[in-house]
Biopython code that builds the backbone (N, CA, C, O; Angstrom):
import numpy as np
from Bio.PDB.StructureBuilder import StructureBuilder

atoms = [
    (1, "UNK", "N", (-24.154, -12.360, 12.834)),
    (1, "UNK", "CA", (-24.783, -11.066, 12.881)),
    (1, "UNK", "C", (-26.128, -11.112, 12.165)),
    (1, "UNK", "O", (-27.187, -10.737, 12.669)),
    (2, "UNK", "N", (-25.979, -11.604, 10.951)),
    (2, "UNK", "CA", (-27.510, -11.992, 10.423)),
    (2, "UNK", "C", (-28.528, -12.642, 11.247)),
    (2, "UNK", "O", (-29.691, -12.265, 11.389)),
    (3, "UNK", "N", (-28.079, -13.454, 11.669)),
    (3, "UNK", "CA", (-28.645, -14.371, 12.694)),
    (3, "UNK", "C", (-29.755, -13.601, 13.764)),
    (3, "UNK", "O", (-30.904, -13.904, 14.087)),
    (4, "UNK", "N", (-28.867, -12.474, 14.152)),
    (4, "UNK", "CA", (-29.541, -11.610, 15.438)),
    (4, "UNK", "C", (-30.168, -10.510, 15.028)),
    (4, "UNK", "O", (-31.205, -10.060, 15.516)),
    (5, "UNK", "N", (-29.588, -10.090, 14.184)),
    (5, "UNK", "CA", (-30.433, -8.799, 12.799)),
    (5, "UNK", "C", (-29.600, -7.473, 13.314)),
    (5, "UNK", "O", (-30.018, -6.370, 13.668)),
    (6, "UNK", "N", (-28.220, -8.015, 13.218)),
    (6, "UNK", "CA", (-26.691, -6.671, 13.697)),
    (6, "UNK", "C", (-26.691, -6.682, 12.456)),
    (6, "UNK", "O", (-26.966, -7.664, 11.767)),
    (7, "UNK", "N", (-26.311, -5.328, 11.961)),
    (7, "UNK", "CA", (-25.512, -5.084, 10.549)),
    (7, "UNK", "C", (-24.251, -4.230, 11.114)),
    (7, "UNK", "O", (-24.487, -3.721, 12.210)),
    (8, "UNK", "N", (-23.101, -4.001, 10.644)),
    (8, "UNK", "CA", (-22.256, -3.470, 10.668)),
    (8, "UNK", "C", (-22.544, -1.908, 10.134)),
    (8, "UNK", "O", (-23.615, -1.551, 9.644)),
    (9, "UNK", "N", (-21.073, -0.827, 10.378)),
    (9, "UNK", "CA", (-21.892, 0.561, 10.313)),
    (9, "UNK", "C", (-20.523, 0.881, 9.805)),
    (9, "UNK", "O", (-19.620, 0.703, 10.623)),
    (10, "UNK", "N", (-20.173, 1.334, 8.577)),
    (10, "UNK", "CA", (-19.101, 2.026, 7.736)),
    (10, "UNK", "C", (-19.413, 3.755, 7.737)),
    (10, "UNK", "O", (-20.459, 4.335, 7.446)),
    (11, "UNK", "N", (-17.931, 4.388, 8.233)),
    (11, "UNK", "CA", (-18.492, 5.766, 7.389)),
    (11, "UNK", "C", (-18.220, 6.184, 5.947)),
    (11, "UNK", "O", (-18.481, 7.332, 5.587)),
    (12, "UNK", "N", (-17.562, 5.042, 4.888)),
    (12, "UNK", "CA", (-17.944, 5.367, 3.597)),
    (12, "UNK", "C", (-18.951, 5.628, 3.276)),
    (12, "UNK", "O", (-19.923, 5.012, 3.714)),
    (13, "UNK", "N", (-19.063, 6.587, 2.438)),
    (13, "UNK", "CA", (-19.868, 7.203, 1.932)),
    (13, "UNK", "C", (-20.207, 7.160, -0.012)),
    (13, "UNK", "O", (-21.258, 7.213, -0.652)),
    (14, "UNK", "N", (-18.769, 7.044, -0.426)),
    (14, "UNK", "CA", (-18.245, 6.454, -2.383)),
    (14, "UNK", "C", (-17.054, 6.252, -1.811)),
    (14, "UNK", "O", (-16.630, 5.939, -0.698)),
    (15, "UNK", "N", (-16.590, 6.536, -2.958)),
    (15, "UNK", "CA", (-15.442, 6.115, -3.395)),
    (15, "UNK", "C", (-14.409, 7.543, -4.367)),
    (15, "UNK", "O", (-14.761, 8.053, -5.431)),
    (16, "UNK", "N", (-13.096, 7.890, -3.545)),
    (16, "UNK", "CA", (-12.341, 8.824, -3.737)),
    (16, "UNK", "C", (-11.657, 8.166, -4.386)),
    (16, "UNK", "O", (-11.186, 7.069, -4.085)),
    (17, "UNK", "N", (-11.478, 8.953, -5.669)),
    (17, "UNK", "CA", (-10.185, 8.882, -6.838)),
    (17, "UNK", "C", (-8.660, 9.789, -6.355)),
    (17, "UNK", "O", (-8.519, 10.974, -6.654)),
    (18, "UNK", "N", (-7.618, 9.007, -5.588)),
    (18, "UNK", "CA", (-6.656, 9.569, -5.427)),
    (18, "UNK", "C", (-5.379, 9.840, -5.662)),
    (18, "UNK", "O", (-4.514, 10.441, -5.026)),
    (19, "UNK", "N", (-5.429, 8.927, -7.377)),
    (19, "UNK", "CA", (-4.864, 8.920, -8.369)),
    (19, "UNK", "C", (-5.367, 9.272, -9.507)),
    (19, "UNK", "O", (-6.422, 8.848, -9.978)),
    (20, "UNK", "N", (-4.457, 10.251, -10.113)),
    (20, "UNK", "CA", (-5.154, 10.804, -12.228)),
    (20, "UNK", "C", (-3.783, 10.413, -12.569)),
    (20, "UNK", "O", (-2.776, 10.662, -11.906)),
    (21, "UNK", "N", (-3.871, 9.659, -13.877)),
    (21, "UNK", "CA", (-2.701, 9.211, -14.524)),
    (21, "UNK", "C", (-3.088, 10.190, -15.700)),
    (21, "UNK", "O", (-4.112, 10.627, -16.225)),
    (22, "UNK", "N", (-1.377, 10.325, -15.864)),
    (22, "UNK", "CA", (-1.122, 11.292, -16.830)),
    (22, "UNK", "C", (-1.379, 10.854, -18.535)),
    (22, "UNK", "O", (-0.495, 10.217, -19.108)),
    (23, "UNK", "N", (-2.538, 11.214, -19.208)),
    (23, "UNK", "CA", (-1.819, 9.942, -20.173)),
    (23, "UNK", "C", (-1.028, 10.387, -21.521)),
    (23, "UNK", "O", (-1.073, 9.706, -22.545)),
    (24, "UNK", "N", (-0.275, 11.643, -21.411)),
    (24, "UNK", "CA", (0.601, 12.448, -22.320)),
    (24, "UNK", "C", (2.272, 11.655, -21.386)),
    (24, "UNK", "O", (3.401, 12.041, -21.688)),
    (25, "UNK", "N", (2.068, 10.806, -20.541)),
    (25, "UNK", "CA", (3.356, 10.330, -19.779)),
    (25, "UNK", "C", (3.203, 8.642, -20.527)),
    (25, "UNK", "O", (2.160, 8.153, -20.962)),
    (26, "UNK", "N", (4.470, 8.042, -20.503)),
    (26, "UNK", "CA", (4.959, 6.575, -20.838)),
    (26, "UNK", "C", (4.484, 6.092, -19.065)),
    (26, "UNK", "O", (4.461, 6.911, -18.147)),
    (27, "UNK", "N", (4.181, 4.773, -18.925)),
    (27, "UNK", "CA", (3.888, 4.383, -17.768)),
    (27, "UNK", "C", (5.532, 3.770, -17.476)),
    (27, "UNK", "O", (6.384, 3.630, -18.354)),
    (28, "UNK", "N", (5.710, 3.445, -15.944)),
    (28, "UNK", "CA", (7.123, 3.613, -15.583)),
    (28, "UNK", "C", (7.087, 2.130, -15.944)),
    (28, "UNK", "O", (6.117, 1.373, -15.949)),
    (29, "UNK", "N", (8.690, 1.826, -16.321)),
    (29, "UNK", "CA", (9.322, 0.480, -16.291)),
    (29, "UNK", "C", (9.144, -0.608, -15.366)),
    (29, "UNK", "O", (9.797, -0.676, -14.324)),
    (30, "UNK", "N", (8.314, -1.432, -15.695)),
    (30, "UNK", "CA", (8.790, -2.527, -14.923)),
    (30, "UNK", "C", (9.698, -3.330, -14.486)),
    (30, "UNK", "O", (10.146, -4.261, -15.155)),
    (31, "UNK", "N", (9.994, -3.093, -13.516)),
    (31, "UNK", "CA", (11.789, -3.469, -12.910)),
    (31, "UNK", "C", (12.105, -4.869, -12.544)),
    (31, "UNK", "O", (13.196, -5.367, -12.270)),
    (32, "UNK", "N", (10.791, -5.462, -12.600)),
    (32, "UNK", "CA", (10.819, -6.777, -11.438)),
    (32, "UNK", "C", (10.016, -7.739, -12.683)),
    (32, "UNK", "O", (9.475, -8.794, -12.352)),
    (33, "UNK", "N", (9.999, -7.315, -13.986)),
    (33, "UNK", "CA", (8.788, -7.858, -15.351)),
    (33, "UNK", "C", (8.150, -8.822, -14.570)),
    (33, "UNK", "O", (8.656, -9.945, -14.581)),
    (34, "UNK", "N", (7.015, -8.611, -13.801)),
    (34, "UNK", "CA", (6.029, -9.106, -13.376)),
    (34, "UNK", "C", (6.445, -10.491, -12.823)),
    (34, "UNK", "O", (5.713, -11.479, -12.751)),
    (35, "UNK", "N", (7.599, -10.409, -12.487)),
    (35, "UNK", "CA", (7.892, -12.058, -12.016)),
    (35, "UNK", "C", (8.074, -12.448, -10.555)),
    (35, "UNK", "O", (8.684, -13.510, -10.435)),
    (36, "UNK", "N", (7.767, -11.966, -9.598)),
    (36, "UNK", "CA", (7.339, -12.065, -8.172)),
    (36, "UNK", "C", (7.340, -13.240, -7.517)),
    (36, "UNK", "O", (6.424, -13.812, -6.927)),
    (37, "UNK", "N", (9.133, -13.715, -7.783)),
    (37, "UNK", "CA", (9.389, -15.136, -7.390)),
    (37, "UNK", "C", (11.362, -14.648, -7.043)),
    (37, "UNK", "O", (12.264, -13.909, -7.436)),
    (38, "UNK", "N", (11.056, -15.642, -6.115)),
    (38, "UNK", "CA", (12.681, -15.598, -5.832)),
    (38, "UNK", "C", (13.091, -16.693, -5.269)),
    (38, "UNK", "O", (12.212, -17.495, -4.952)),
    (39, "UNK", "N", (14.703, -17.088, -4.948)),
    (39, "UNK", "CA", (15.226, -18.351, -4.556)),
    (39, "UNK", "C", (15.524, -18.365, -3.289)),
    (39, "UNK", "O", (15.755, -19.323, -2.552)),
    (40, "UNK", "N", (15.500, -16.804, -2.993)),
    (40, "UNK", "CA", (16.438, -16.629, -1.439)),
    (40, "UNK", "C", (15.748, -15.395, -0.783)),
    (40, "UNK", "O", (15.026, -14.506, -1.233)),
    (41, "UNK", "N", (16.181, -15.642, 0.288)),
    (41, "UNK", "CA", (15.345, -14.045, 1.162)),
    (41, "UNK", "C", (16.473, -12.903, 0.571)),
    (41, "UNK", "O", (17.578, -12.908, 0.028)),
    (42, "UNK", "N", (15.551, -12.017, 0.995)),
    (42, "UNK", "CA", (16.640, -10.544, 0.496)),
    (42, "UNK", "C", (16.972, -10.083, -1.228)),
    (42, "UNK", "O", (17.387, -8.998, -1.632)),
    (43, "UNK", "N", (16.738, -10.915, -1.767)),
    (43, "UNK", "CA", (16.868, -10.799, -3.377)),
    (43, "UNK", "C", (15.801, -9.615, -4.053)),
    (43, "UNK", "O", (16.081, -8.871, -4.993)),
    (44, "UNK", "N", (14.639, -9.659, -3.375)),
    (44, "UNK", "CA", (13.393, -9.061, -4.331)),
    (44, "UNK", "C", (12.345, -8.729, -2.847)),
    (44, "UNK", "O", (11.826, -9.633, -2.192)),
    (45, "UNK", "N", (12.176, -6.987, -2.479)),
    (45, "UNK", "CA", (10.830, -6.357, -2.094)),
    (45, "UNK", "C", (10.242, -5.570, -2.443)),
    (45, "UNK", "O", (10.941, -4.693, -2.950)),
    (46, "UNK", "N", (9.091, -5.341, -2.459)),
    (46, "UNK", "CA", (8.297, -4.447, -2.995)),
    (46, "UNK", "C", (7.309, -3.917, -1.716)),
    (46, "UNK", "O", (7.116, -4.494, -0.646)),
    (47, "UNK", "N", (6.729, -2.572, -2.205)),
    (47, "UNK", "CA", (6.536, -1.699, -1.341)),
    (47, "UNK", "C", (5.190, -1.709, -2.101)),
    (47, "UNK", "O", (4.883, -2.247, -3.165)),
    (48, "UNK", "N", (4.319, -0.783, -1.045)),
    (48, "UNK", "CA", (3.167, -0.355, -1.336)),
    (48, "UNK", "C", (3.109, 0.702, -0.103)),
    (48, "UNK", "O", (3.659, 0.709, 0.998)),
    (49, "UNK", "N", (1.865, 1.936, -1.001)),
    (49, "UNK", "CA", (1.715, 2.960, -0.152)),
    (49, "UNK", "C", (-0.053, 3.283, 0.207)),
    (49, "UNK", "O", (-0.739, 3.830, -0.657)),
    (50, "UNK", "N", (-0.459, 3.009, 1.120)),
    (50, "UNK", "CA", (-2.108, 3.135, 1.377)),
    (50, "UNK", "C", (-2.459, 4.594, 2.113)),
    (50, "UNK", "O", (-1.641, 5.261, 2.747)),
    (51, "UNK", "N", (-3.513, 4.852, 1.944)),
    (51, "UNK", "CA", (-3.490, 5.824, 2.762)),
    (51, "UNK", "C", (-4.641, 5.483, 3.836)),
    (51, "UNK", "O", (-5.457, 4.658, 3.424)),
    (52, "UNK", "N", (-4.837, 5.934, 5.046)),
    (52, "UNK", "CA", (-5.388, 5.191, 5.754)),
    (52, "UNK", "C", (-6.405, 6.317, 6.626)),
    (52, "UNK", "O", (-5.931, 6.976, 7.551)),
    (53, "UNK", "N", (-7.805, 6.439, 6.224)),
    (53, "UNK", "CA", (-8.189, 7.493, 7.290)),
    (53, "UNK", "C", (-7.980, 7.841, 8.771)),
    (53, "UNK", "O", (-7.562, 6.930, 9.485)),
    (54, "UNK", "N", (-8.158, 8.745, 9.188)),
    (54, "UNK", "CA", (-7.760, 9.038, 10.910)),
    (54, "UNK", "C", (-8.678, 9.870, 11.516)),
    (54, "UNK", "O", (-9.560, 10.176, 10.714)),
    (55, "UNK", "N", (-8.802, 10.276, 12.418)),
    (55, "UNK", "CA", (-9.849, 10.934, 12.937)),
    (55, "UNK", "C", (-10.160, 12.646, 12.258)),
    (55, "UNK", "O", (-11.133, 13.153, 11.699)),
    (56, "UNK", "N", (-9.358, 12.944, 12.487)),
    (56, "UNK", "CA", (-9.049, 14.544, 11.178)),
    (56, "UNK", "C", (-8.924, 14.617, 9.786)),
    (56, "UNK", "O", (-9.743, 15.295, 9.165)),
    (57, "UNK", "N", (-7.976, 13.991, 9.163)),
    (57, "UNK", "CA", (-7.771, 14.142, 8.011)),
    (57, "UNK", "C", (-7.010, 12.462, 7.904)),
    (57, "UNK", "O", (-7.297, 11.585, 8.718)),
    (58, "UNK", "N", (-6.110, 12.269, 6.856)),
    (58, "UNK", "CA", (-5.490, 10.600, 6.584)),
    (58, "UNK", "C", (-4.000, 10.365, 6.806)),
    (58, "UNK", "O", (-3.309, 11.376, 6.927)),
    (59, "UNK", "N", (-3.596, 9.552, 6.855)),
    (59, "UNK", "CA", (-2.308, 8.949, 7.197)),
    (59, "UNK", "C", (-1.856, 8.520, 6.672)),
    (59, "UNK", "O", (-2.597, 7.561, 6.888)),
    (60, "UNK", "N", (-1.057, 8.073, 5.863)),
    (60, "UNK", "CA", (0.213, 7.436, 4.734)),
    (60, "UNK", "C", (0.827, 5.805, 5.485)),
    (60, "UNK", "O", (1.775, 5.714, 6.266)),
    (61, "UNK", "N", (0.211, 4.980, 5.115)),
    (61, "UNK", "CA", (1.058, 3.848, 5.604)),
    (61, "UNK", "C", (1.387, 2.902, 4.416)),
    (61, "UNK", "O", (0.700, 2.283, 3.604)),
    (62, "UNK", "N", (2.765, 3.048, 4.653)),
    (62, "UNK", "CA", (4.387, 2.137, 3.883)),
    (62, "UNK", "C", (4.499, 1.030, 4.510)),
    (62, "UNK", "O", (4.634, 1.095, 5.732)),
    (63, "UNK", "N", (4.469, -0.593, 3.700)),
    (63, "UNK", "CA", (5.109, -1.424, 3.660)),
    (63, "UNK", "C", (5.944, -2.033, 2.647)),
    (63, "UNK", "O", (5.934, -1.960, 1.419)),
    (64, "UNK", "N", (6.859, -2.813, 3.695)),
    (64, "UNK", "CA", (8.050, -3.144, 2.339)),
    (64, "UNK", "C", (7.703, -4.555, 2.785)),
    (64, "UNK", "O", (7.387, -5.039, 3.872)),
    (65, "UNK", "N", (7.852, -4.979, 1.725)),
    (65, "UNK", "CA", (7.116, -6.840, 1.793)),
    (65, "UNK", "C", (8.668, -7.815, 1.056)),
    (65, "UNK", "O", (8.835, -7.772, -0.163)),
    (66, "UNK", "N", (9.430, -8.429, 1.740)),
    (66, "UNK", "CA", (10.416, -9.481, 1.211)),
    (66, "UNK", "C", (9.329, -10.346, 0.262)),
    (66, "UNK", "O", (8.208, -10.512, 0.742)),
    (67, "UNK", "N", (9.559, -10.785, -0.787)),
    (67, "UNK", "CA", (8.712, -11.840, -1.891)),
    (67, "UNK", "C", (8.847, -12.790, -1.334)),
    (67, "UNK", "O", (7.820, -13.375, -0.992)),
    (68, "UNK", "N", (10.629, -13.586, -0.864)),
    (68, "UNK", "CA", (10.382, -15.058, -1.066)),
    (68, "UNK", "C", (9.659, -15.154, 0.670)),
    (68, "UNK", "O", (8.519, -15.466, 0.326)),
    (69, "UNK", "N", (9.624, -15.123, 1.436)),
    (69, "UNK", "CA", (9.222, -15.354, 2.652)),
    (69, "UNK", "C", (7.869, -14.670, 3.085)),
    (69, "UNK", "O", (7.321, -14.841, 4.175)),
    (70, "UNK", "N", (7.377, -13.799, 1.969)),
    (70, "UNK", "CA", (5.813, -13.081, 2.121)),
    (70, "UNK", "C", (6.596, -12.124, 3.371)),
    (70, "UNK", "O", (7.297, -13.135, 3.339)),
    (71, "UNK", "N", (7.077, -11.350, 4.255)),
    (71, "UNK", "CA", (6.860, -11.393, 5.446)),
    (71, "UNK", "C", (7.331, -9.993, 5.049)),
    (71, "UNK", "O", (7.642, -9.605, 3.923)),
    (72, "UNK", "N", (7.319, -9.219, 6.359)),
    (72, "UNK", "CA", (6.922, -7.339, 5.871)),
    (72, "UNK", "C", (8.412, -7.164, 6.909)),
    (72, "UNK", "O", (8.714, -7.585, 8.026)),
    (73, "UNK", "N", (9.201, -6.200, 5.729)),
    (73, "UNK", "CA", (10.640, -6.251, 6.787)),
    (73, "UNK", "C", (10.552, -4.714, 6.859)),
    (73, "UNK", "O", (11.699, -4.268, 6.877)),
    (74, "UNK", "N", (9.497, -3.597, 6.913)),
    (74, "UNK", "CA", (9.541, -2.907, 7.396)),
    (74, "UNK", "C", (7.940, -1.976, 7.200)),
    (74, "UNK", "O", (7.092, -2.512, 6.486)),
    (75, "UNK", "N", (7.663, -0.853, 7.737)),
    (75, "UNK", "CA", (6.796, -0.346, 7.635)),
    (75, "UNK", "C", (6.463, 1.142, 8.241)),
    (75, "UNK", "O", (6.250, 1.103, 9.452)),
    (76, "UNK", "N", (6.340, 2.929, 7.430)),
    (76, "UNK", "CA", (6.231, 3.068, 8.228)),
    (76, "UNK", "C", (4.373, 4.229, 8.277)),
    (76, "UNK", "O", (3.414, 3.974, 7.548)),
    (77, "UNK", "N", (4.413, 5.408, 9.340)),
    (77, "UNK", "CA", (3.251, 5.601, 9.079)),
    (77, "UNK", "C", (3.325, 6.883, 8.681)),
    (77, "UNK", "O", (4.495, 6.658, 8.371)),
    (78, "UNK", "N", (3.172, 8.128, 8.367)),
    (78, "UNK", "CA", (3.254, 9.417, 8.127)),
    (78, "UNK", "C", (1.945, 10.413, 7.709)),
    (78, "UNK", "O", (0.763, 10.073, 7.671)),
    (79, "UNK", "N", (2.440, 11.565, 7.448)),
    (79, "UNK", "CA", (1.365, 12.521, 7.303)),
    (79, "UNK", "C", (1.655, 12.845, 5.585)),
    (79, "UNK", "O", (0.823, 13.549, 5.012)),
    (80, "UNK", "N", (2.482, 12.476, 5.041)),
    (80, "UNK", "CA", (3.086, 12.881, 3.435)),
    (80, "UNK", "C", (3.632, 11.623, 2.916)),
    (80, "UNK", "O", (4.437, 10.874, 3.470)),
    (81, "UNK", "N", (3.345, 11.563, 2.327)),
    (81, "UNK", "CA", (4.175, 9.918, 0.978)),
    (81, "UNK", "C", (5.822, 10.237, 1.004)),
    (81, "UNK", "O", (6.625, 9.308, 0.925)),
    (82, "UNK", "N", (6.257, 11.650, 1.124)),
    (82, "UNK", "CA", (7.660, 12.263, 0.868)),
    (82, "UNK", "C", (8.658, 11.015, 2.100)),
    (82, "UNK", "O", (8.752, 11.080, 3.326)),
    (83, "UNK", "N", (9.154, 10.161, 1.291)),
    (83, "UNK", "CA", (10.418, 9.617, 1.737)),
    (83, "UNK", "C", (9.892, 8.667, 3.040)),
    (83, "UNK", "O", (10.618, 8.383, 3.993)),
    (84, "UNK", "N", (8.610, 8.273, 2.900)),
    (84, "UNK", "CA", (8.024, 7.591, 3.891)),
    (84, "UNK", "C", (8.214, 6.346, 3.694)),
    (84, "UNK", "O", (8.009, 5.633, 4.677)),
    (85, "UNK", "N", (8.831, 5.393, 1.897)),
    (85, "UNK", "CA", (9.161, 4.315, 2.015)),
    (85, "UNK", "C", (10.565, 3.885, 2.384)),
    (85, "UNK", "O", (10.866, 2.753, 2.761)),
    (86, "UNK", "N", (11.597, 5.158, 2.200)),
    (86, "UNK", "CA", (12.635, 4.987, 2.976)),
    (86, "UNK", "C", (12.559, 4.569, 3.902)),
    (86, "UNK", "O", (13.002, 3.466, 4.225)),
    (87, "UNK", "N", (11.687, 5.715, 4.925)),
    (87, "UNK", "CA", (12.024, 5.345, 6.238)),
    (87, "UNK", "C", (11.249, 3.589, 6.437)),
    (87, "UNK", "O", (11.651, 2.897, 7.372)),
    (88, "UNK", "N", (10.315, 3.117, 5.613)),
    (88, "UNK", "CA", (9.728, 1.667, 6.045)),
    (88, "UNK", "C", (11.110, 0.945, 5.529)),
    (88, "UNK", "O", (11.117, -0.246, 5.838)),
    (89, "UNK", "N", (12.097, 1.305, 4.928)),
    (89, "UNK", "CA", (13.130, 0.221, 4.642)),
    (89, "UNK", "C", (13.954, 0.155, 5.945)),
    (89, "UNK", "O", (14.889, -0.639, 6.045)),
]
sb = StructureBuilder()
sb.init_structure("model")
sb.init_model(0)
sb.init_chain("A")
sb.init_seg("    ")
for serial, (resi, resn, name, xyz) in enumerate(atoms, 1):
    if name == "N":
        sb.init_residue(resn, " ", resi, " ")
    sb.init_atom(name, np.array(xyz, "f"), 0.0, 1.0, " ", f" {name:<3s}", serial, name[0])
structure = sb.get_structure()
């Protein structure tokens, strides 16, 4: 793209803060003490929640990630965080 003098075209604009941590709260337990290793499939997943813009307003997308095999054993997409990693399990 440099080459031809293309630049790419983002509609970011900054950067949205869509987390405030409480800091009168204890931060939650670490359940897994940072050790993100396992011997066998099925032992240890972890989830994450993104939110993902859309043409109107944003979208909620859930994955659940197995550790020992990296590989995503579920995922899903929604309009609310409410019980959206359930349903990716």
């Amino acid at each position: 793209m440099r080459h031809t003098g293309l630049r790419g075209v983002s509609p970011r604009h900054g950067f949205v803060v869509t987390t405030r941590r409480d800091t009168h709260q204890r931060p939650a337990a670490d359940l897994v003490d940072r050790t993100f290793m396992t011997k066998a499939a099925n032992q240890l997943r972890v989830a994450d929640v993104t939110r993902v813009p859309a043409w109107a307003s944003f979208v909620f997308l859930a994955i659940v990630v197995d550790v020992w095999s990296r590989r995503i054993v579920g995922w899903a997409i929604g309009e609310s965080t409410t019980k959206l990693v359930i349903a990716a399990v």
